[in-house]
Jmol script that loads the backbone (N, CA, C; Angstrom):
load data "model"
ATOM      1  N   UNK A   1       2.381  78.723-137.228  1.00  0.00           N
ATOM      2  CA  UNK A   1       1.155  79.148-136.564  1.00  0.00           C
ATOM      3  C   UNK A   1       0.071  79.387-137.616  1.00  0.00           C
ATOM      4  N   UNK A   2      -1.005  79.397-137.233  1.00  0.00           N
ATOM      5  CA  UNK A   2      -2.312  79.481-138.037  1.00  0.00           C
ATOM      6  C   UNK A   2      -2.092  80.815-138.183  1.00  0.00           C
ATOM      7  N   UNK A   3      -2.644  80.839-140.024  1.00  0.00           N
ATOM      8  CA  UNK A   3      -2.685  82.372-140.662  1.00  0.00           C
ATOM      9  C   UNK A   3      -3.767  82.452-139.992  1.00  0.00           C
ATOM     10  N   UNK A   4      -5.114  82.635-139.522  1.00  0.00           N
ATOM     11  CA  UNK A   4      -6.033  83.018-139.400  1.00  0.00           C
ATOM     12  C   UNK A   4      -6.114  83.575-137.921  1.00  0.00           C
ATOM     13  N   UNK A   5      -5.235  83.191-137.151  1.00  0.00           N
ATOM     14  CA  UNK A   5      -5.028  83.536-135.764  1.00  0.00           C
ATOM     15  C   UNK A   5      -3.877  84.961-135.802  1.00  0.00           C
ATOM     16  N   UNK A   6      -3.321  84.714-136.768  1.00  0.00           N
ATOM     17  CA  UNK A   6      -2.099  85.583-136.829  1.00  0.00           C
ATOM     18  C   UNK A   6      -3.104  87.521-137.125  1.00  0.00           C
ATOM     19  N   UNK A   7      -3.570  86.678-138.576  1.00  0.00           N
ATOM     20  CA  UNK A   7      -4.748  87.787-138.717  1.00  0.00           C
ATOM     21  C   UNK A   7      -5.660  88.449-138.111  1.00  0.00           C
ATOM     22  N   UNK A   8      -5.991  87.388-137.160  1.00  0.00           N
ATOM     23  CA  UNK A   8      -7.072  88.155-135.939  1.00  0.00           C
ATOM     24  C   UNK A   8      -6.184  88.885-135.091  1.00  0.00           C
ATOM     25  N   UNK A   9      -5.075  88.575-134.978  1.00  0.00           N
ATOM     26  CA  UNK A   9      -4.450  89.233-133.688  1.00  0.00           C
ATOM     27  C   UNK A   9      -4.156  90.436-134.241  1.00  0.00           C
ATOM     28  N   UNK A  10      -3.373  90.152-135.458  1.00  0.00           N
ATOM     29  CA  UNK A  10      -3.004  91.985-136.218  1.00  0.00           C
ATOM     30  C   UNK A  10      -4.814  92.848-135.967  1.00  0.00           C
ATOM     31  N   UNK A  11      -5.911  92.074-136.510  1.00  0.00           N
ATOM     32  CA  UNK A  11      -7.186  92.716-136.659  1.00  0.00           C
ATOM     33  C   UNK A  11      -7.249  93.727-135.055  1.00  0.00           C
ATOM     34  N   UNK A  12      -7.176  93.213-133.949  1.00  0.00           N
ATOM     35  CA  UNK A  12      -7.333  93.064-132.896  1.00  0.00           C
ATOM     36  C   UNK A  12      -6.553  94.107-132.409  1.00  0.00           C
ATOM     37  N   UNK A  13      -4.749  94.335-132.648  1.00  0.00           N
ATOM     38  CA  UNK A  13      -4.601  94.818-132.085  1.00  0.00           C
ATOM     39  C   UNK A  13      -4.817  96.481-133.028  1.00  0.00           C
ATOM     40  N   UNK A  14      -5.007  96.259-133.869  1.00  0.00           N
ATOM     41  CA  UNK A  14      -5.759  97.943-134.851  1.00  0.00           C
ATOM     42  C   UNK A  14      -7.018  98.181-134.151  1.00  0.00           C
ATOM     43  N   UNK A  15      -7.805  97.063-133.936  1.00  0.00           N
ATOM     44  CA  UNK A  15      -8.754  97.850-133.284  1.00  0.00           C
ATOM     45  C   UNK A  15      -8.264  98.383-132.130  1.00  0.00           C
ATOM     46  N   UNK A  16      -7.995  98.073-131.258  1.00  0.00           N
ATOM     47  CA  UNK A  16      -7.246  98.582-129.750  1.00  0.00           C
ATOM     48  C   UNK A  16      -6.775  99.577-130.193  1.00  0.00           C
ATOM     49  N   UNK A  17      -5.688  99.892-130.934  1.00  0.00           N
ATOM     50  CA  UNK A  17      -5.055 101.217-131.467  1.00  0.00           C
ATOM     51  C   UNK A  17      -5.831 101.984-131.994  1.00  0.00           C
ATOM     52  N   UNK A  18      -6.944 101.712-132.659  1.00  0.00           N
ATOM     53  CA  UNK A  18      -8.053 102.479-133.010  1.00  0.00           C
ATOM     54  C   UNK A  18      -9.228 103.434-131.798  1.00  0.00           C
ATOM     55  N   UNK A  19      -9.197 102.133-130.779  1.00  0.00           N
ATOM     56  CA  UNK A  19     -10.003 102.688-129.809  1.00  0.00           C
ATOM     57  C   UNK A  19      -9.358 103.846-129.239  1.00  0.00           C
ATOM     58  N   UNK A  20      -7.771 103.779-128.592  1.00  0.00           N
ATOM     59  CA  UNK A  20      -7.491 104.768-128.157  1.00  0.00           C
ATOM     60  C   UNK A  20      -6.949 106.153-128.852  1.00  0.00           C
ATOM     61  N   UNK A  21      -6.529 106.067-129.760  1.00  0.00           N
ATOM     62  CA  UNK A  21      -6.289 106.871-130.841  1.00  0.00           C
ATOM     63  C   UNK A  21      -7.528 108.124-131.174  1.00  0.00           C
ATOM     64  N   UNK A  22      -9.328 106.802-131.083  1.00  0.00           N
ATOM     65  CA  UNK A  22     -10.135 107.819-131.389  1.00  0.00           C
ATOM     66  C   UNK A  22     -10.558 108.588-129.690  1.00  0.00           C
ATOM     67  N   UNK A  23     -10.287 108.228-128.586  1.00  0.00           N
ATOM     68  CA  UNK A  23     -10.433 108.473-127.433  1.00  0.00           C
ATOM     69  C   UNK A  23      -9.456 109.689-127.028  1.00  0.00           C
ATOM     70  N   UNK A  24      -8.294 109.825-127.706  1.00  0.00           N
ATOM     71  CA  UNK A  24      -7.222 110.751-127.370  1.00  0.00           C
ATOM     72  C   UNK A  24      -7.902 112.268-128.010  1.00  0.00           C
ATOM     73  N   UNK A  25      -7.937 111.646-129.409  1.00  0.00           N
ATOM     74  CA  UNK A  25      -8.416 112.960-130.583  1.00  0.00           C
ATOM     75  C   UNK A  25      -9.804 113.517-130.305  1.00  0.00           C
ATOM     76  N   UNK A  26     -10.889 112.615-129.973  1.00  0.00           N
ATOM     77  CA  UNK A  26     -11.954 112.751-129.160  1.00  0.00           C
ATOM     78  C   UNK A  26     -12.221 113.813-127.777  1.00  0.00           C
ATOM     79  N   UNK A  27     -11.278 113.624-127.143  1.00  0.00           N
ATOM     80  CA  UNK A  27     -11.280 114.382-125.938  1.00  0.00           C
ATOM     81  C   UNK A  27     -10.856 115.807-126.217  1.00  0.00           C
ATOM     82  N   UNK A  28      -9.632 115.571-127.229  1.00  0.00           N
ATOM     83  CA  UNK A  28      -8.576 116.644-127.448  1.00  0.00           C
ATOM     84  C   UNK A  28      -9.453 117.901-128.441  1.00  0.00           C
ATOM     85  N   UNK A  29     -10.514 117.504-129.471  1.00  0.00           N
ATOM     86  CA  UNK A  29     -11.360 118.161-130.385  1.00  0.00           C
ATOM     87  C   UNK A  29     -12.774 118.440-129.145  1.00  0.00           C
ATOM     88  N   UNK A  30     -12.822 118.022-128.363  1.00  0.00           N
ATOM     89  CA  UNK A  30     -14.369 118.093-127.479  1.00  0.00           C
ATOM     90  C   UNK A  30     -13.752 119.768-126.542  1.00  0.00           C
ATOM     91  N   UNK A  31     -12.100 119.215-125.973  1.00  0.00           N
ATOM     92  CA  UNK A  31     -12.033 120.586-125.525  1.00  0.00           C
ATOM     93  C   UNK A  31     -11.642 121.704-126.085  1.00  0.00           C
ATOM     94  N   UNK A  32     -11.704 121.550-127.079  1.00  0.00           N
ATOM     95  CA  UNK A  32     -11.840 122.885-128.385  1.00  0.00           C
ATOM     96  C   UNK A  32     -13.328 123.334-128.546  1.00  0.00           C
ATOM     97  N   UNK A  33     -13.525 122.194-128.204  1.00  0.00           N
ATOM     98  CA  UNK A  33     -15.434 122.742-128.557  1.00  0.00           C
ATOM     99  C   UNK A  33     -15.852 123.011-128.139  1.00  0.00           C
ATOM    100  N   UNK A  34     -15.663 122.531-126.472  1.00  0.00           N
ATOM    101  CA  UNK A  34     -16.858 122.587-125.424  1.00  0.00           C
ATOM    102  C   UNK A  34     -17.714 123.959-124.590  1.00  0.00           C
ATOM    103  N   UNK A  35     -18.104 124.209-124.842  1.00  0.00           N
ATOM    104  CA  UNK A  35     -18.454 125.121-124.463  1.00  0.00           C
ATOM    105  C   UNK A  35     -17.993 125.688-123.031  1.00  0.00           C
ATOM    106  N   UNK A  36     -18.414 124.729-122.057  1.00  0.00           N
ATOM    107  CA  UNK A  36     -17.436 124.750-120.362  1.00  0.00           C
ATOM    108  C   UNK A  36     -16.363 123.744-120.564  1.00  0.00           C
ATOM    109  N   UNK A  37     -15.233 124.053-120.145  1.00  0.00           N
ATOM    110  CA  UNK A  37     -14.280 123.171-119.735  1.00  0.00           C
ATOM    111  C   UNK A  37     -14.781 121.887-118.969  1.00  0.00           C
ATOM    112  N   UNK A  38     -15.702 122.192-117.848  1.00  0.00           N
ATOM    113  CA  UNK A  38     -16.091 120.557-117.703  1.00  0.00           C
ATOM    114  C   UNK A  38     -16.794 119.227-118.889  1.00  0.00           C
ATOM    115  N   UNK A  39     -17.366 120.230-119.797  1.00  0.00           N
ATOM    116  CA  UNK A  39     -17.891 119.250-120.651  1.00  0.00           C
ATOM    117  C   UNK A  39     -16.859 118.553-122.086  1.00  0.00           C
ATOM    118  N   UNK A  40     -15.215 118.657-121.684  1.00  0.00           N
ATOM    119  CA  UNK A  40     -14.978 118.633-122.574  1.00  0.00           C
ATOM    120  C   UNK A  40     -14.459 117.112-122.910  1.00  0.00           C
ATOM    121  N   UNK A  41     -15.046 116.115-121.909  1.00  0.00           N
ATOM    122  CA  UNK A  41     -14.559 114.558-122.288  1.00  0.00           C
ATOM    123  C   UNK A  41     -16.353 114.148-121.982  1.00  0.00           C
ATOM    124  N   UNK A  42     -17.038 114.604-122.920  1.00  0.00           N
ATOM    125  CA  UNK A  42     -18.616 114.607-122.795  1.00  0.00           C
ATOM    126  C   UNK A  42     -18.528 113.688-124.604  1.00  0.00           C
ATOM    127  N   UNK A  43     -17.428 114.100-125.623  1.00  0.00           N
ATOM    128  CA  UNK A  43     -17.468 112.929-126.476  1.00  0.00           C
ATOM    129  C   UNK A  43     -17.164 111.560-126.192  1.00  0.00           C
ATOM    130  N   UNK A  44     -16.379 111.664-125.065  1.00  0.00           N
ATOM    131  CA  UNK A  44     -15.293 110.212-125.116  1.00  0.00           C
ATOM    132  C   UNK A  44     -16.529 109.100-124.319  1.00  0.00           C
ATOM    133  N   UNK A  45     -17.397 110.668-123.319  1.00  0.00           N
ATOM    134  CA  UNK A  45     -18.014 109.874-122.490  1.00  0.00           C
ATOM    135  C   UNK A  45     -19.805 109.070-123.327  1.00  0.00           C
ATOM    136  N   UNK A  46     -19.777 109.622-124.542  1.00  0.00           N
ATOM    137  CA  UNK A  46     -20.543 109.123-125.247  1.00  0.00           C
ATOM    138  C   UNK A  46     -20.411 107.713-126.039  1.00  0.00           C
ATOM    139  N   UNK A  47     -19.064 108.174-126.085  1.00  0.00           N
ATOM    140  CA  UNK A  47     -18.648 106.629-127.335  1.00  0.00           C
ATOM    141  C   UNK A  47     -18.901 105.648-125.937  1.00  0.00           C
ATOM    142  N   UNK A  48     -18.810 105.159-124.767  1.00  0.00           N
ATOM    143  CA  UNK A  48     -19.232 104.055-123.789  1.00  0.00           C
ATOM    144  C   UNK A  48     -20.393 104.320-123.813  1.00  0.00           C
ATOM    145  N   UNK A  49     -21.350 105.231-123.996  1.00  0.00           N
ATOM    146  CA  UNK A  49     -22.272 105.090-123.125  1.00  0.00           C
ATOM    147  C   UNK A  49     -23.578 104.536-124.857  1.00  0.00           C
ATOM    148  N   UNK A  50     -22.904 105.061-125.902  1.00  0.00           N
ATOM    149  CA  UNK A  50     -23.182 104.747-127.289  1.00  0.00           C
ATOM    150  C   UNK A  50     -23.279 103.100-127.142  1.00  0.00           C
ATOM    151  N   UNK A  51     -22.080 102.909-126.718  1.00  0.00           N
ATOM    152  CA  UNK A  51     -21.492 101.060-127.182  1.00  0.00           C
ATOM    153  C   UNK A  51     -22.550 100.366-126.396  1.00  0.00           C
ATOM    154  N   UNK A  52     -23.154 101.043-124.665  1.00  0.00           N
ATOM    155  CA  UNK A  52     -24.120 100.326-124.266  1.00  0.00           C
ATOM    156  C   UNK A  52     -25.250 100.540-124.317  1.00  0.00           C
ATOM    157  N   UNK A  53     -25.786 101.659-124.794  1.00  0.00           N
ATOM    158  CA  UNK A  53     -26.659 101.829-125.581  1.00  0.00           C
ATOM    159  C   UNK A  53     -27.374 100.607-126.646  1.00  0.00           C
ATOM    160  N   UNK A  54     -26.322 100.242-127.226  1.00  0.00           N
ATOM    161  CA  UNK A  54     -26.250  99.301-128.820  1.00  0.00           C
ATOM    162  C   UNK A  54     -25.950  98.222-128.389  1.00  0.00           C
ATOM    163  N   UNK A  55     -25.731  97.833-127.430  1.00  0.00           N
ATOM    164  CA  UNK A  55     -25.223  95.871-127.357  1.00  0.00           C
ATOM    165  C   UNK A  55     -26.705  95.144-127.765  1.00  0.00           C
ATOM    166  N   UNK A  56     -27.779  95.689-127.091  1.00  0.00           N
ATOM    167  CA  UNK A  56     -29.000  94.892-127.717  1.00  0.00           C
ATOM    168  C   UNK A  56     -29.360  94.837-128.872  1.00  0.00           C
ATOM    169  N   UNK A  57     -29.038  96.120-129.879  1.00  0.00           N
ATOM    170  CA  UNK A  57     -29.210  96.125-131.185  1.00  0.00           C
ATOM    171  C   UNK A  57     -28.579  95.369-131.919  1.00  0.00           C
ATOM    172  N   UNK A  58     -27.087  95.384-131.394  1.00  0.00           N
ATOM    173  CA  UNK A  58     -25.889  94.615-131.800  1.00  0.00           C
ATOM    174  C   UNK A  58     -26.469  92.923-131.782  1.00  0.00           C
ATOM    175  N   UNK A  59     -26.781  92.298-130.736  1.00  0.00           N
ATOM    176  CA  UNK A  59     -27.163  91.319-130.460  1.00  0.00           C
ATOM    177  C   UNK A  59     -27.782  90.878-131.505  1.00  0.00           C
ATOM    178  N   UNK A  60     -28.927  91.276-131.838  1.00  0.00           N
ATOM    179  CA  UNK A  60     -30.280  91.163-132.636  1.00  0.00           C
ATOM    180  C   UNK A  60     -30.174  91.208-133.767  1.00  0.00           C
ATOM    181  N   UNK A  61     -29.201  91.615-134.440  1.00  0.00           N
ATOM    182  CA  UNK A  61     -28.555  92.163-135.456  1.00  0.00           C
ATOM    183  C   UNK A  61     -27.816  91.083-135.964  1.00  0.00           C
ATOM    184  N   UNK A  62     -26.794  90.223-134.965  1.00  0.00           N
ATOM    185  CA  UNK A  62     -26.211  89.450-135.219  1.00  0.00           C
ATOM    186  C   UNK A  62     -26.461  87.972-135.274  1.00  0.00           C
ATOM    187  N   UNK A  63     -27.718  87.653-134.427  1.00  0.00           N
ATOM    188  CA  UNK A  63     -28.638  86.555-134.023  1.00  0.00           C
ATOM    189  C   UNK A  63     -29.155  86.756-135.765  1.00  0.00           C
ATOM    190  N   UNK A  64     -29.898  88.039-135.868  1.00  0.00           N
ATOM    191  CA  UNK A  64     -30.950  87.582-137.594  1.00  0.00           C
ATOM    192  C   UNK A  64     -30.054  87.786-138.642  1.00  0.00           C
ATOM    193  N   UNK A  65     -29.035  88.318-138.814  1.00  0.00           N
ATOM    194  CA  UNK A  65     -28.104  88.438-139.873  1.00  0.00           C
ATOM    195  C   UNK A  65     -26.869  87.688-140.009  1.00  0.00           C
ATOM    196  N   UNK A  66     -26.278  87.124-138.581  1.00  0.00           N
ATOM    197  CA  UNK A  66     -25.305  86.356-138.998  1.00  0.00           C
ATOM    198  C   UNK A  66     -24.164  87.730-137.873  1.00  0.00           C
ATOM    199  N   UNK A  67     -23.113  86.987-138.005  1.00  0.00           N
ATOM    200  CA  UNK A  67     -21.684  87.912-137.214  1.00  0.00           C
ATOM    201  C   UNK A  67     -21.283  88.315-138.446  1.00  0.00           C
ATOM    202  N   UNK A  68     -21.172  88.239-139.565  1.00  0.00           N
ATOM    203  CA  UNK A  68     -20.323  88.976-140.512  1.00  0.00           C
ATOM    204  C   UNK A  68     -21.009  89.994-140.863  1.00  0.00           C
ATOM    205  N   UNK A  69     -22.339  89.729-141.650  1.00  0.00           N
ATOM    206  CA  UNK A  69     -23.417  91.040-142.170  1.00  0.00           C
ATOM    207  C   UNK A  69     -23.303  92.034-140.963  1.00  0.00           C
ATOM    208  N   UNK A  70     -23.207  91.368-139.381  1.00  0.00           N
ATOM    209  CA  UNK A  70     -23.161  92.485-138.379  1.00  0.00           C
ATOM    210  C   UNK A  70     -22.020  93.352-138.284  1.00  0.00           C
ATOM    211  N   UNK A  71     -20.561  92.601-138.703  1.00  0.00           N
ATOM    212  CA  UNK A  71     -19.784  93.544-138.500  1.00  0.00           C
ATOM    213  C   UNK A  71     -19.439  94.343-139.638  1.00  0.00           C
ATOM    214  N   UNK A  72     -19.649  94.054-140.966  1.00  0.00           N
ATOM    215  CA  UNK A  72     -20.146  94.833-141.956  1.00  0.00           C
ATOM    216  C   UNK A  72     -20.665  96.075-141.450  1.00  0.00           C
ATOM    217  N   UNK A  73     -21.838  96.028-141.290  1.00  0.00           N
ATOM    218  CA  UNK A  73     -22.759  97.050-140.464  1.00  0.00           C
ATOM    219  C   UNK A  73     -22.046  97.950-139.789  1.00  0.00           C
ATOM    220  N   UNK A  74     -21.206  97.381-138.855  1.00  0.00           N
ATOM    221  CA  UNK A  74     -20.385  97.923-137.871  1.00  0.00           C
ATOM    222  C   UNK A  74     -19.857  99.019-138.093  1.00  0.00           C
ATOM    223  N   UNK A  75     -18.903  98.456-139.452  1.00  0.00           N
ATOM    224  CA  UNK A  75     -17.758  98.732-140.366  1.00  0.00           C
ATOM    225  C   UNK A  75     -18.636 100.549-140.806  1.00  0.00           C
ATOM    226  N   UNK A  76     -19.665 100.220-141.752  1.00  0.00           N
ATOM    227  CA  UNK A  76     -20.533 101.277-142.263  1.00  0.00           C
ATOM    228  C   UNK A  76     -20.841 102.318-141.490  1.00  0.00           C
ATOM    229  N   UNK A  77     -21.220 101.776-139.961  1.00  0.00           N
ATOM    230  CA  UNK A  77     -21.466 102.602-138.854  1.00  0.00           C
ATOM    231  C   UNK A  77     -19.844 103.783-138.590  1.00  0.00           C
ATOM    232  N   UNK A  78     -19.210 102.943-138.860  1.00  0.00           N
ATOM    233  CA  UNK A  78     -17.432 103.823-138.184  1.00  0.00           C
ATOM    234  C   UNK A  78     -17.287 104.611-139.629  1.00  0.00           C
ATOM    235  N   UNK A  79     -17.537 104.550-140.528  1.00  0.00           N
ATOM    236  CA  UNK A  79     -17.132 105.402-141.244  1.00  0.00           C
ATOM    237  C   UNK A  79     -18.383 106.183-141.374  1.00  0.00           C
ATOM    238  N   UNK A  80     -19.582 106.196-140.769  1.00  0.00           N
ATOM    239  CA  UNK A  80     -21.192 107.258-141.106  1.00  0.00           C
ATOM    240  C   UNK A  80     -20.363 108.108-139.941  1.00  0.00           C
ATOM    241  N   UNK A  81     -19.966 107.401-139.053  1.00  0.00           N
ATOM    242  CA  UNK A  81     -19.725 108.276-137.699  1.00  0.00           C
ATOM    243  C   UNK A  81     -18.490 109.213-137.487  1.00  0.00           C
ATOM    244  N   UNK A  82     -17.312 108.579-138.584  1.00  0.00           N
ATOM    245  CA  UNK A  82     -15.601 109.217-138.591  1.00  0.00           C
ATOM    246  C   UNK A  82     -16.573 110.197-139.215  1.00  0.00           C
ATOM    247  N   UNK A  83     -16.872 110.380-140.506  1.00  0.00           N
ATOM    248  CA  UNK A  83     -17.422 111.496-141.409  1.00  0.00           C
ATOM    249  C   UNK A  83     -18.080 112.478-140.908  1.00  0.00           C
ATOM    250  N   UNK A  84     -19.037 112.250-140.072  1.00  0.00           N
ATOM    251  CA  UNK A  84     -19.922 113.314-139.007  1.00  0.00           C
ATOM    252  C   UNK A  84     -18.782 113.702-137.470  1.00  0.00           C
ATOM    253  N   UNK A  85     -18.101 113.012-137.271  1.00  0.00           N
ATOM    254  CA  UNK A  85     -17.252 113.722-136.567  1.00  0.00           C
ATOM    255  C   UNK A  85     -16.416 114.875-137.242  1.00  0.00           C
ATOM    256  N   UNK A  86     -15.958 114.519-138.124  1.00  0.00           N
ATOM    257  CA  UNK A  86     -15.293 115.059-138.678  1.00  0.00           C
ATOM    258  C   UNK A  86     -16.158 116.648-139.039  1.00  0.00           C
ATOM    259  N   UNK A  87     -17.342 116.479-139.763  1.00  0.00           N
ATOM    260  CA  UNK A  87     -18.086 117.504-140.341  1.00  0.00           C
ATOM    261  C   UNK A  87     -18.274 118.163-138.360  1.00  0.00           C
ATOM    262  N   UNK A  88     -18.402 117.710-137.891  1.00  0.00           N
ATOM    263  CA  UNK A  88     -18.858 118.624-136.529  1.00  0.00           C
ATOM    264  C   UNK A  88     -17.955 118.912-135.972  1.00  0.00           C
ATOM    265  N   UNK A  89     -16.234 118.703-136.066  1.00  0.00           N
ATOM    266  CA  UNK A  89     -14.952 119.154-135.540  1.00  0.00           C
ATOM    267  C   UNK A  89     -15.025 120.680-136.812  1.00  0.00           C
ATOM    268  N   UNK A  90     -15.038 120.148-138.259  1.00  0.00           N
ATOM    269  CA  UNK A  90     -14.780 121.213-139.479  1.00  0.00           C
ATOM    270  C   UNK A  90     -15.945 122.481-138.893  1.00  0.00           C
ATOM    271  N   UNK A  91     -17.137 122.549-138.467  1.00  0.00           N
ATOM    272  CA  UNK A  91     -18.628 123.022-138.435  1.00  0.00           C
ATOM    273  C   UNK A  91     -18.321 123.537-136.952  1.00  0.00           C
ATOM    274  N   UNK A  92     -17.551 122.949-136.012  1.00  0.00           N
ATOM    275  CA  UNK A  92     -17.147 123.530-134.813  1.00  0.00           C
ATOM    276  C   UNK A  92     -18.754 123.449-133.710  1.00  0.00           C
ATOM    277  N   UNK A  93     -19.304 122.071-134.108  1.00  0.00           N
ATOM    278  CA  UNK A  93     -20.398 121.830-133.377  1.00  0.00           C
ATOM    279  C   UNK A  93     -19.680 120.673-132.375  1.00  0.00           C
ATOM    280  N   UNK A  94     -20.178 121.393-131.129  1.00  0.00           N
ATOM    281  CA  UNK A  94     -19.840 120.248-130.522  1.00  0.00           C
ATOM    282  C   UNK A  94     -20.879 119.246-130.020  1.00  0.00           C
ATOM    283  N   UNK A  95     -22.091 119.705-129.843  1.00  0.00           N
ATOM    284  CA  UNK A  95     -23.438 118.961-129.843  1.00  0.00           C
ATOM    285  C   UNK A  95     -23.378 117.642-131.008  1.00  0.00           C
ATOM    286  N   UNK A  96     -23.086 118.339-132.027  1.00  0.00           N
ATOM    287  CA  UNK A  96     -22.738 116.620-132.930  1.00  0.00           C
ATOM    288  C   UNK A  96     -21.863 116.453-133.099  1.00  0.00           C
ATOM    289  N   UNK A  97     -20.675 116.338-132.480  1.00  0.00           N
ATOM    290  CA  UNK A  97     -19.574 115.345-131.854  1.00  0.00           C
ATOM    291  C   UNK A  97     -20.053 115.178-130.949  1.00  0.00           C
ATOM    292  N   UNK A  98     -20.768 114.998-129.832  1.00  0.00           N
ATOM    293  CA  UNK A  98     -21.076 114.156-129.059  1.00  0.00           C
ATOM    294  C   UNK A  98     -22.228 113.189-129.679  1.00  0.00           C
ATOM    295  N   UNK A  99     -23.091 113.702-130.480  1.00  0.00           N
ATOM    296  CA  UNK A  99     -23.913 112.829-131.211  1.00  0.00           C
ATOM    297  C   UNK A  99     -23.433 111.651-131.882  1.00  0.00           C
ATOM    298  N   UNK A 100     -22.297 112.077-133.079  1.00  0.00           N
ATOM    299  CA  UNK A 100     -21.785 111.071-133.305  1.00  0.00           C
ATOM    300  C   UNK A 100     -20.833 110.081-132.666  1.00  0.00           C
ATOM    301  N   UNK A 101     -20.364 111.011-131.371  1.00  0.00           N
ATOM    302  CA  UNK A 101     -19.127 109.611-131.119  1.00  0.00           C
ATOM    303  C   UNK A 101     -20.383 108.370-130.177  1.00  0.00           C
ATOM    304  N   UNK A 102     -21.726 109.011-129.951  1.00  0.00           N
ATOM    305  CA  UNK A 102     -22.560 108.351-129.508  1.00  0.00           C
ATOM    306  C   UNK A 102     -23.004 107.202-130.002  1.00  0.00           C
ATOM    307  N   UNK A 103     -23.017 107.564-131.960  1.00  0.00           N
ATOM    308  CA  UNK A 103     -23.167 106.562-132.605  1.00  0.00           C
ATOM    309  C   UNK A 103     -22.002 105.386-133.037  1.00  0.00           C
ATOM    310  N   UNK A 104     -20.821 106.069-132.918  1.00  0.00           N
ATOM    311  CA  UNK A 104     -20.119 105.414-133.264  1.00  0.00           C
ATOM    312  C   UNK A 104     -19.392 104.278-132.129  1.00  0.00           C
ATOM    313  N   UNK A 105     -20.307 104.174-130.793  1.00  0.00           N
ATOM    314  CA  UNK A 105     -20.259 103.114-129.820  1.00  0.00           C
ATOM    315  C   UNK A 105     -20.746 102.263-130.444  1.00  0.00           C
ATOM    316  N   UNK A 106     -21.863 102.212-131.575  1.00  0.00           N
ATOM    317  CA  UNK A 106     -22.273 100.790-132.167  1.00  0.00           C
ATOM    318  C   UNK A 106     -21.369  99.914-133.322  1.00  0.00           C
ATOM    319  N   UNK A 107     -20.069 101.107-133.501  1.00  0.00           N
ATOM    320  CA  UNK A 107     -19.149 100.389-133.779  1.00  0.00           C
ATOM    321  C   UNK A 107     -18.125  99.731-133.134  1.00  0.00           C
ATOM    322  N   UNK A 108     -18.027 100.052-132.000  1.00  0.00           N
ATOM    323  CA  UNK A 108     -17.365  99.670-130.863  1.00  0.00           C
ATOM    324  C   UNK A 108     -17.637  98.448-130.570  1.00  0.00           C
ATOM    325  N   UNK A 109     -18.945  98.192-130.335  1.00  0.00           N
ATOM    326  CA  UNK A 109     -19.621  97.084-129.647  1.00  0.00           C
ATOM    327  C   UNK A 109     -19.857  96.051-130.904  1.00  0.00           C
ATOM    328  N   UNK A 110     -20.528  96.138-132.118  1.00  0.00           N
ATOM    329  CA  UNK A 110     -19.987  95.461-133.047  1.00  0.00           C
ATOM    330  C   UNK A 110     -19.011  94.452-133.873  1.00  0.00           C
ATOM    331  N   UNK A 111     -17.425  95.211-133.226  1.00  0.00           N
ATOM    332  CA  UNK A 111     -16.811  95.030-133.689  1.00  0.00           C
ATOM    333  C   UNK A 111     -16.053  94.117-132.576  1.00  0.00           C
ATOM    334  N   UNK A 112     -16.095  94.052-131.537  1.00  0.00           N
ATOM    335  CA  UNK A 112     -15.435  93.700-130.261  1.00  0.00           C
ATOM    336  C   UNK A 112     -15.876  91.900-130.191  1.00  0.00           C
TER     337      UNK A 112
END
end "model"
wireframe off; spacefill off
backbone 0.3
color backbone group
């Protein structure tokens, strides 16, 4: 079989494991944070609403730069956004964890 197919599929299925992985920990750190119990899948509900937010940017992005420079980008975006999650889980803000998992839909959509 083609290495390059083999590779996309391993790529492919990390991202998938990635998506839900950050969707589990996401929810699970939001209801530590949240101020009301209803708001506490208000991160998870950002990272979708982030990703459609960004498909036009994404687009535009990838039309003048090419698909690789875009998912580069992508790439830069998931780790600006792991890092600020992280600082707002450590900081016990939950206003930016929802900020960032907001941003980090443009890695979502990017990368997909």
């Amino acid at each position: 079989m083609n290495r390059n197919l083999w590779l996309l599929a391993i790529c492919q299925g990390l991202f998938l494991t990635n998506n839900v992985t950050f969707i589990a920990i996401n929810g699970l750190v939001g209801w530590s944070l949240a101020p009301l119990g209803w708001m506490a899948t208000l991160p998870v509900m950002g990272y979708v609403v982030g990703g459609a937010l960004s498909t036009g940017i994404v687009a535009r992005t990838q039309k003048r730069f090419g698909r690789k420079t875009s998912f580069e980008l992508g790439l830069a975006v998931a780790v600006a956004s792991a890092l600020l999650c992280a600082y707002a889980a450590y900081s016990k803000n939950f206003w930016l964890l929802v900020a960032a998992t907001v941003i980090a839909g443009y890695y979502s959509i990017s990368t997909s």
